[in-house]
C-alpha positions as CSV (number, residue, x, y, z in Angstrom):
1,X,0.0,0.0,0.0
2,X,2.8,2.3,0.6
3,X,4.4,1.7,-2.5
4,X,0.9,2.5,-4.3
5,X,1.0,5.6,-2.3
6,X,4.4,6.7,-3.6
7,X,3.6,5.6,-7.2
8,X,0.8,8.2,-6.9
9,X,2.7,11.2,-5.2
10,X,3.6,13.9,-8.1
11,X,6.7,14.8,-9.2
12,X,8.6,17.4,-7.7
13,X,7.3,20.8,-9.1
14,X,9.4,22.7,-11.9
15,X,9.9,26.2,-11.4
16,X,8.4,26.6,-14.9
17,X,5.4,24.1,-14.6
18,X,4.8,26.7,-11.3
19,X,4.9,29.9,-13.6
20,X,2.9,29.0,-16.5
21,X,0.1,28.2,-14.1
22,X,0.1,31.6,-12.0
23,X,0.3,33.2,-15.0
24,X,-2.9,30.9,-16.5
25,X,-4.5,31.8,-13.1
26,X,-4.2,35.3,-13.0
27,X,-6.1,35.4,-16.2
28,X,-8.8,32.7,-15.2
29,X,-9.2,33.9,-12.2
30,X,-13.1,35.3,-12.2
31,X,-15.6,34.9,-9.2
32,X,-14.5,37.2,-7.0
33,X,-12.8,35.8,-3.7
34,X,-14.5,32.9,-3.5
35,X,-14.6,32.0,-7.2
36,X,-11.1,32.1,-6.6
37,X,-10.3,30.4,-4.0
38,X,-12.7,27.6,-5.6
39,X,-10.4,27.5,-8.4
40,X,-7.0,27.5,-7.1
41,X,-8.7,24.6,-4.7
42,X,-9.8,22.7,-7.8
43,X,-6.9,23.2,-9.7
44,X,-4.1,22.5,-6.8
45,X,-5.9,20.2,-3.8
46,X,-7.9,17.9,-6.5
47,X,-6.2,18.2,-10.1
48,X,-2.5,19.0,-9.6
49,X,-2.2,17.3,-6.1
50,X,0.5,20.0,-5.2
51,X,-1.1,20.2,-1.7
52,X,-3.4,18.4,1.0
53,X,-7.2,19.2,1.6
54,X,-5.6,20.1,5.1
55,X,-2.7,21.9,4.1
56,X,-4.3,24.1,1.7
57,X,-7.4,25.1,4.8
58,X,-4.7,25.6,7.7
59,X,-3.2,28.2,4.8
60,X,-6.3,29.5,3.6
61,X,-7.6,30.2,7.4
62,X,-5.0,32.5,8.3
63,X,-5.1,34.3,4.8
64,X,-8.7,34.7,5.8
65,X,-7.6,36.5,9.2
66,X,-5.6,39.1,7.2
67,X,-6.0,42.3,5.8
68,X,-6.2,41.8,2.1
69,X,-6.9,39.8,-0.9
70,X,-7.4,36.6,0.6
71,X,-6.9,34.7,-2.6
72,X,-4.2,36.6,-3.9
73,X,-2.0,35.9,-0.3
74,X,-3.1,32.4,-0.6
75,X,-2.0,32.2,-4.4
76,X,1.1,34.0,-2.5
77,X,1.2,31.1,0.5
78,X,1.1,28.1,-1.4
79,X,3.9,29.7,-4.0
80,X,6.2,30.1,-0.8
81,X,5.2,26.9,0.4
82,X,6.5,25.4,-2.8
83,X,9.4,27.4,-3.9
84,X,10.0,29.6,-1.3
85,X,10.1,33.5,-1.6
86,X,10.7,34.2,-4.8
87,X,8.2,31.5,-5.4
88,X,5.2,33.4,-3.3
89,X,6.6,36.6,-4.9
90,X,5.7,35.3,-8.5
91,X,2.7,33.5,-7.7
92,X,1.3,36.7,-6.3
93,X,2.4,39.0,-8.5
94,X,0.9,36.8,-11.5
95,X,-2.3,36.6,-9.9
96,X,-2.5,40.9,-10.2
97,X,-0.4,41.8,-12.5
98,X,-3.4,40.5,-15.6
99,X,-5.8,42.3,-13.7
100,X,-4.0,45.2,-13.7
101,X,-3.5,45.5,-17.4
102,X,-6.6,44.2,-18.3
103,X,-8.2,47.2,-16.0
104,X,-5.9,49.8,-17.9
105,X,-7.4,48.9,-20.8
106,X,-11.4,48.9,-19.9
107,X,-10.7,52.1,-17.5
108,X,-9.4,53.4,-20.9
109,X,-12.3,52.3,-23.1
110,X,-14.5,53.2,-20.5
111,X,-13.6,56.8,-19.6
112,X,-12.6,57.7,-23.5
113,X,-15.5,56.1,-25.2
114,X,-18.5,55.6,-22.9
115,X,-20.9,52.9,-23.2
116,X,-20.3,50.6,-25.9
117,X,-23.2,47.7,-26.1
118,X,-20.4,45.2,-26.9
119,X,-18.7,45.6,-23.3
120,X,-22.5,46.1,-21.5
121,X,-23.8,43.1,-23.3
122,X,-20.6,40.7,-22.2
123,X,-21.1,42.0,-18.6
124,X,-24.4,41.1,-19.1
125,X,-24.2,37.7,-19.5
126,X,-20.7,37.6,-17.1
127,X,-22.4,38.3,-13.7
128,X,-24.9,36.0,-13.8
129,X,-22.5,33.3,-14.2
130,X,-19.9,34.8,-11.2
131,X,-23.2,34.8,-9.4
132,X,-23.8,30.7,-9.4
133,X,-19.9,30.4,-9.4
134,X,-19.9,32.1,-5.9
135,X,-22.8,29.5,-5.4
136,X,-20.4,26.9,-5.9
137,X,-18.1,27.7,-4.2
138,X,-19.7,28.0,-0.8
139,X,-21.2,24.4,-1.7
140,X,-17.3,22.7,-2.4
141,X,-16.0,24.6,0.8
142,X,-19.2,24.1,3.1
143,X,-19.2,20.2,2.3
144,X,-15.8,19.8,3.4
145,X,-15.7,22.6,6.1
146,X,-18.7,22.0,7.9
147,X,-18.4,18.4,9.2
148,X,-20.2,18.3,12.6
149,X,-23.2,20.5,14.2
150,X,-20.8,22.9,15.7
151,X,-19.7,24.0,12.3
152,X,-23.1,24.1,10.8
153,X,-24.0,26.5,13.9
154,X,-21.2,28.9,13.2
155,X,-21.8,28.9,10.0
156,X,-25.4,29.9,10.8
157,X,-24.1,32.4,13.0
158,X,-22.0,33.8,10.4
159,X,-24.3,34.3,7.7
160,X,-27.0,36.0,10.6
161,X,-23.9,38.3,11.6
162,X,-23.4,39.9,8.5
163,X,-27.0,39.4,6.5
164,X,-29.1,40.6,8.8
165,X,-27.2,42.3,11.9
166,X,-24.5,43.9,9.2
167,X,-22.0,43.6,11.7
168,X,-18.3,44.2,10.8
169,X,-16.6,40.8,9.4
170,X,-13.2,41.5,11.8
171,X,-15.8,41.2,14.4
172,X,-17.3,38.2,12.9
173,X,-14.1,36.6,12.4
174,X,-12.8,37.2,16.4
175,X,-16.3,35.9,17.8
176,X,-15.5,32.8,15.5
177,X,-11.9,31.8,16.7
178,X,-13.0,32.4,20.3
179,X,-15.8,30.0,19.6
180,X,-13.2,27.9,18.1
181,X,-10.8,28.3,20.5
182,X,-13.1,26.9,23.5
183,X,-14.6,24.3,21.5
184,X,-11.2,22.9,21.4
185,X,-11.0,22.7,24.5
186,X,-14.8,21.4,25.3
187,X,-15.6,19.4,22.5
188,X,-11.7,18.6,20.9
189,X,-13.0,16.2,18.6
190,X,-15.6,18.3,16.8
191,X,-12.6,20.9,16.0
192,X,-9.5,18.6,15.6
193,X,-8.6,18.6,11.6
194,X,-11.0,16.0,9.9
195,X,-13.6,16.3,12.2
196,X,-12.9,12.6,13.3
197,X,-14.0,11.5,9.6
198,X,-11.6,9.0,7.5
199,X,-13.4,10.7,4.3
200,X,-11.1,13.8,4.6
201,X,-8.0,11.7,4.7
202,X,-8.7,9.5,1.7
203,X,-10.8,12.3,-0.3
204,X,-7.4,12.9,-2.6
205,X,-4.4,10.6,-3.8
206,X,-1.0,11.5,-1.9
207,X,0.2,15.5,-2.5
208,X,3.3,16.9,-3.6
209,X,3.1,18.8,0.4
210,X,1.2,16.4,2.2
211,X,-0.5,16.2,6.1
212,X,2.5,15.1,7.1
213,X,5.4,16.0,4.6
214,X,8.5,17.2,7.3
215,X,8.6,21.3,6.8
216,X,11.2,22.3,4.2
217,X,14.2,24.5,5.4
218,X,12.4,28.1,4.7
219,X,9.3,27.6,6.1
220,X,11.1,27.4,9.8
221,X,10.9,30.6,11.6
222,X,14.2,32.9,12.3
223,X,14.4,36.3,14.2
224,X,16.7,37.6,11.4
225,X,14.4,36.9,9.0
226,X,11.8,38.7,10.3
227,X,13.9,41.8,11.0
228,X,15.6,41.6,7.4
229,X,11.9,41.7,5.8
230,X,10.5,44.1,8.2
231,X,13.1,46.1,6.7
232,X,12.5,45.5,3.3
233,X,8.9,45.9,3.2
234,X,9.9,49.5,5.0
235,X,11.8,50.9,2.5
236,X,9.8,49.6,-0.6
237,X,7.2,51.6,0.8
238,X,9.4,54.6,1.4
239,X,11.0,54.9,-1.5
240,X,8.7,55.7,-3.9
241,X,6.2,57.6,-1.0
242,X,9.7,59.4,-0.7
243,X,9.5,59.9,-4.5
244,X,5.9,60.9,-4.9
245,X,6.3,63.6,-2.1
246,X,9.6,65.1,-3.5
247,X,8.2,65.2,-7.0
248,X,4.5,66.5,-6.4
249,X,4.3,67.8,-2.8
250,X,2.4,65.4,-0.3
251,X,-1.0,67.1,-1.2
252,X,-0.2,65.5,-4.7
253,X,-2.7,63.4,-6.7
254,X,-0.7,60.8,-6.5
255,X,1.3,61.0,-3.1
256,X,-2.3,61.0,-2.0
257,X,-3.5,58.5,-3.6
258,X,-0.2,55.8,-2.3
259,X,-1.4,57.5,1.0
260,X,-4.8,56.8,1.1
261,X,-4.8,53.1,-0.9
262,X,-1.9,52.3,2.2
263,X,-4.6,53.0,4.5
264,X,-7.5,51.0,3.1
265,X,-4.8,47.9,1.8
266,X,-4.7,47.6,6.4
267,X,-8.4,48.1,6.6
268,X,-9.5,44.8,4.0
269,X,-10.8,42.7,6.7
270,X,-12.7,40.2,4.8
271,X,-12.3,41.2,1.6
272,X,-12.8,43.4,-0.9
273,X,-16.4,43.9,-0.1
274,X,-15.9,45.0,3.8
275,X,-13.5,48.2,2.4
276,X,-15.8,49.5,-0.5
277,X,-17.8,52.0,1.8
278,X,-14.2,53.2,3.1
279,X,-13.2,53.4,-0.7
280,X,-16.3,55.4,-1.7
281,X,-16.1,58.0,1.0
282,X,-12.9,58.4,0.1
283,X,-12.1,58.7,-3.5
284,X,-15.8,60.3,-3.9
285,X,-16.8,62.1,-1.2
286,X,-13.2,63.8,-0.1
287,X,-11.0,63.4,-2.7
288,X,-13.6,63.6,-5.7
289,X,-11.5,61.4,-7.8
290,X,-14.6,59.8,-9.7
291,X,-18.1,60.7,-9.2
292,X,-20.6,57.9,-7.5
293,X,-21.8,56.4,-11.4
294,X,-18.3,55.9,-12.1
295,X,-17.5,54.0,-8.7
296,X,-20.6,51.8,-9.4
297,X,-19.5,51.5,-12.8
298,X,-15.7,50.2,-11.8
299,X,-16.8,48.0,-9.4
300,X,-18.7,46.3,-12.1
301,X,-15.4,46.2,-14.4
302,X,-14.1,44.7,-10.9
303,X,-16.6,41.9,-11.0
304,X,-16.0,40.7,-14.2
305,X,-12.4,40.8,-15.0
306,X,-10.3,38.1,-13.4
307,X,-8.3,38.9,-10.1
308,X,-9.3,40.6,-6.8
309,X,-12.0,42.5,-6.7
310,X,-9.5,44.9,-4.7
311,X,-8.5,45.8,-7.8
312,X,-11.5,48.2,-8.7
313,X,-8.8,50.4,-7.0
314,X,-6.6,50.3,-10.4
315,X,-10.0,51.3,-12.0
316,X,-10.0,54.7,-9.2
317,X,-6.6,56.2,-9.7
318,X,-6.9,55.7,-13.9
319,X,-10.4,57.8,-13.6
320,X,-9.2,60.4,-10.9
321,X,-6.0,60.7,-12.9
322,X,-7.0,60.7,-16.4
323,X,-9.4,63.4,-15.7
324,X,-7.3,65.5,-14.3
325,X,-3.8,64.8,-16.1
326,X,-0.4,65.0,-13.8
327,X,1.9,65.9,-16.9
328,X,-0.3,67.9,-19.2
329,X,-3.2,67.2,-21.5
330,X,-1.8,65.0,-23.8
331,X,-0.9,62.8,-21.1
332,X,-4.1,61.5,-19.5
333,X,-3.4,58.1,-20.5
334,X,0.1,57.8,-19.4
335,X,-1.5,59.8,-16.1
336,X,-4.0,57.6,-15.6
337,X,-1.8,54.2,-16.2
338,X,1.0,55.4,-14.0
339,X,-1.4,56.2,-11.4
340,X,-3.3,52.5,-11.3
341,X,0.7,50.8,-11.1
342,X,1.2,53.0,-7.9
343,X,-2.1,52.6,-6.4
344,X,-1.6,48.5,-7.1
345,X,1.5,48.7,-5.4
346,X,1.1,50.4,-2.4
347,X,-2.0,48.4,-2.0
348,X,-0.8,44.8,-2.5
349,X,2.6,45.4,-0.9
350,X,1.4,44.9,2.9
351,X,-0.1,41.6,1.4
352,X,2.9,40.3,0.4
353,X,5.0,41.1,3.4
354,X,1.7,39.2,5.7
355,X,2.7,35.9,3.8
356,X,5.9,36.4,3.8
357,X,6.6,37.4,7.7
358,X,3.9,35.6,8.9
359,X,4.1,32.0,6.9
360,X,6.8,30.1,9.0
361,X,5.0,31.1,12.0
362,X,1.7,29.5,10.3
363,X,3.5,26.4,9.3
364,X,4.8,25.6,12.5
365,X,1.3,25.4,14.2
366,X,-0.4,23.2,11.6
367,X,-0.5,19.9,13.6
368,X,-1.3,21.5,17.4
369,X,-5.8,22.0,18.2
370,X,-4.7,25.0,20.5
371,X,-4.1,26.7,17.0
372,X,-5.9,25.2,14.5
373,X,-9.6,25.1,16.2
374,X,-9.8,28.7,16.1
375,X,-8.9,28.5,12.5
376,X,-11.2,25.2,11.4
377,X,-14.1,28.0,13.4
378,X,-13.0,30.5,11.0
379,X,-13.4,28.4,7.8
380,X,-17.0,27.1,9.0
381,X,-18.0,31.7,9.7
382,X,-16.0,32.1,6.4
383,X,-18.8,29.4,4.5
384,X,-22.0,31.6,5.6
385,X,-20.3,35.0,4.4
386,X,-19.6,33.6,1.3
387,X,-23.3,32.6,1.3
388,X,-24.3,35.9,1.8
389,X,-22.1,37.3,-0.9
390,X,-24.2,34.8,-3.1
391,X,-27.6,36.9,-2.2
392,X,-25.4,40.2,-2.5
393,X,-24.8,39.0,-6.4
394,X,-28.2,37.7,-6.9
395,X,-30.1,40.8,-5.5
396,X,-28.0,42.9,-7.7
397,X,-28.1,40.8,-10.6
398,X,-31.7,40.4,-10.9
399,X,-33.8,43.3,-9.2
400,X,-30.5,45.8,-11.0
401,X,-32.9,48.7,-9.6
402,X,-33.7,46.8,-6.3
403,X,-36.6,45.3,-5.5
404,X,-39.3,48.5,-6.3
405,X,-37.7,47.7,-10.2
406,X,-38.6,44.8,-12.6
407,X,-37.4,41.2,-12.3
408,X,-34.8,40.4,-14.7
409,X,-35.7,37.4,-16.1
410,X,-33.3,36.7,-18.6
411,X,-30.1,36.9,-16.1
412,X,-32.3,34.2,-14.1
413,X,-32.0,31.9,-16.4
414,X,-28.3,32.6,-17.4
415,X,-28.0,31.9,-13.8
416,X,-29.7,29.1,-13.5
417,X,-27.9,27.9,-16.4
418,X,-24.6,28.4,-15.5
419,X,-25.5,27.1,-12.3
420,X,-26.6,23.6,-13.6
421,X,-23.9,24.2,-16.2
422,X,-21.2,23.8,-13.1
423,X,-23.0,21.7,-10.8
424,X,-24.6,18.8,-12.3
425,X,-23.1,18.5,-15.2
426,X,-19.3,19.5,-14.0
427,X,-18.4,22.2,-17.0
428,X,-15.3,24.4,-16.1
429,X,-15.4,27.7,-15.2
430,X,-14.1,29.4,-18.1
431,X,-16.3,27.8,-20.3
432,X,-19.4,28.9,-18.5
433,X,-17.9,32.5,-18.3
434,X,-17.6,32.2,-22.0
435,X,-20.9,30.8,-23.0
436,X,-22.7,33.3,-20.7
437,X,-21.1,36.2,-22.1
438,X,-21.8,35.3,-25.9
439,X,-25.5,34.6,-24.5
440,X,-25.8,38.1,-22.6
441,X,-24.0,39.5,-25.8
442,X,-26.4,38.4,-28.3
443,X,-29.3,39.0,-25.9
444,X,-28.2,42.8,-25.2
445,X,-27.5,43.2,-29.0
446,X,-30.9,42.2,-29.6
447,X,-32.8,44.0,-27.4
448,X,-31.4,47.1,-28.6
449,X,-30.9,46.3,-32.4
450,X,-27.4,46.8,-32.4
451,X,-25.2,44.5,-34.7
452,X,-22.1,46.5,-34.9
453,X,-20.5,48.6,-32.1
């Protein structure tokens, strides 16, 4: 049997096998966080066999404690894991840096040309299909997360929490691990990893990092690693802050924009979703960057284009920068562009530095209750807010002018469609994305006669 085991392990991981899929993933990447997460879980836990079912949720649980893009830092955790940290440095940089140009682009398209039925009709058909991959997504994580009635009550909890009592997710993420961390101590065996189940154990063939594979070299914790990158991560935040102030005063566009995005990148409890209002207040309200239609407008180009969501801030500086250029006015584009690189930086810099700092600390806790019932609580909260993301997309995609406007029955049925489209008959992601958006394409063109753009 061991021999059978060993047979099936996977070969050690090339560093170019490792590249060509973050760079495939950054521009697959659709569904918001937890489309996401569903697909790096598909492709890495149950396809590639790179990691364990409990290796890749003891990683994904404390990306979910941090401030940031939780699949982007665990797109960033799993390529330190591997290849240490140039490894999480590319795996998270190739998981933004599509977004980023893709956003250039539409932020371009959008401000320059307006509406173009092309574009509407593609969205149109897109975010009814993100809508039944979040769906999925709390389905493949609840059925493995929530094993016993203690995880279906958090859960429960969860989705009450922040559906109906809108309370803050930090707040719903602390109440969690403290349930979690005296449930381990009450009722051990409802919180140990695998719930007491043999399913979880035999659920996938033998992993490249497995339950028990002996921690590699860099993933042990050392004082003067810590200090070296707490160092690091200080000046590459300096030094172009430094930069920005010396060339455009700190009352700058752009000094305050690497100002402000710092702020909010320490504020993402949650996601993307649990910053928005802080985003809005400030880019519209105080700044004025963009005016309330345009906010609502790039958070739709966030929804459909592949990365974090976070990255509606790319979408931000372009508009607050193109309108007003830094470098005269044949530079708006240029202005705009530079402006969404900065903004992306600043933001996703703390993110990287989390994984980084905070990994070997992670790693060496993965076997102990003490530390990993909090975090299996976590995962179960995690499955209802996810849930209620699904309504958040739903209400949105089919009462678009709330519920006092019509019932869109059309994205209904691209929803159900995609839905059974991933679910019972097991069609991949990107090829419901693309169907959907040819559908909602066709079905905008033909409402409004349009053939060519």
């Amino acid at each position: 049997m061991q021999q059978m085991d060993e047979a099936a392990r996977p070969i050690p991981l090339s560093w170019r096998a490792a590249v060509l899929f973050w760079l495939r993933l950054g521009f697959i990447s659709f569904g918001g966080p937890a489309g996401q997460i569903a697909i790096i879980h598909q492709e890495l836990v149950e396809r590639r066999r790179w990691l364990s079912e409990r290796r890749f949720l003891h990683a994904l649980n404390y990306c979910m404690l941090l401030p940031g893009p939780e699949a982007q830092q665990l797109a960033t955790y799993i390529g330190w894991l591997i290849h240490r940290s140039w490894g999480g440095v590319i795996a998270g940089a190739l998981f933004v840096l599509p977004s980023l140009l893709i956003l250039i682009l539409l932020s371009w398209v959008y401000i320059a040309f307006g509406d173009l039925p092309l574009v509407a009709g593609i969205f149109y058909g897109i975010k009814p299909a993100v809508t039944a991959i979040v769906v999925q997504a709390a389905l493949r994580i609840g059925s493995r997360a929530l094993r016993n009635g203690w995880l279906w009550g958090i859960a429960a909890a969860a989705f009450v929490a922040i559906f109906a009592l809108q309370l803050p997710f930090p707040l719903i993420v602390l109440g969690a691990a403290v349930v979690g961390y005296l449930g381990g101590r009450l009722a051990p065996q409802c919180f140990a990893l695998g719930g007491g189940h043999a399913v979880a154990d035999k659920a996938h063939a033998p992993a490249l990092i497995d339950d028990h594979t002996p921690p590699a070299a860099h993933t042990r914790f050392r004082w003067w690693r810590l200090v070296l990158l707490l160092a690091l991560g200080a000046v590459l935040w300096m030094l172009p802050m430094g930069l920005l102030t010396l060339l455009f005063g700190w009352q700058g566009t752009l000094t305050q924009m690497g100002w402000f995005f710092t702020k909010a990148a320490l504020l993402t409890f949650g996601g993307a979703y649990a910053v928005l209002p802080y985003v809005y207040q400030g880019a519209v309200a105080h700044y004025g960057w963009l005016t309330p239609t345009q906010m609502i407008d790039g958070l739709a180009l966030g929804e459909t284009t592949p990365g974090p969501l976070i990255m509606v801030v790319a979408f931000v500086a372009f508009v607050g920068a193109y309108v007003q250029p830094l470098f005269g006015g044949d530079s708006a584009f240029a202005s705009g562009a530079l402006a969404a690189c900065l903004v992306t930086w600043f933001t996703f810099l703390p993110s990287f530095l989390f994984i980084l700092i905070g990994g070997p600390l992670v790693e060496s806790t993965h076997g102990e209750l003490k530390f990993t019932a909090p975090l299996t609580a976590i995962t179960a909260a995690v499955v209802g807010v996810i849930l209620n993301l699904a309504l958040f997309f739903a209400y949105h995609v089919l009462w678009p002018q709330g519920f006092a406007g019509a019932f869109d029955g059309y994205s209904a049925l691209l929803a159900l469609g995609a839905a059974l489209a991933l679910l019972k008959f097991k069609r991949g992601m990107i090829e419901v994305l693309l169907t959907s958006a040819v559908v909602g394409l066709g079905l905008q063109l033909g409402r409004s006669g349009t053939v060519f753009l």
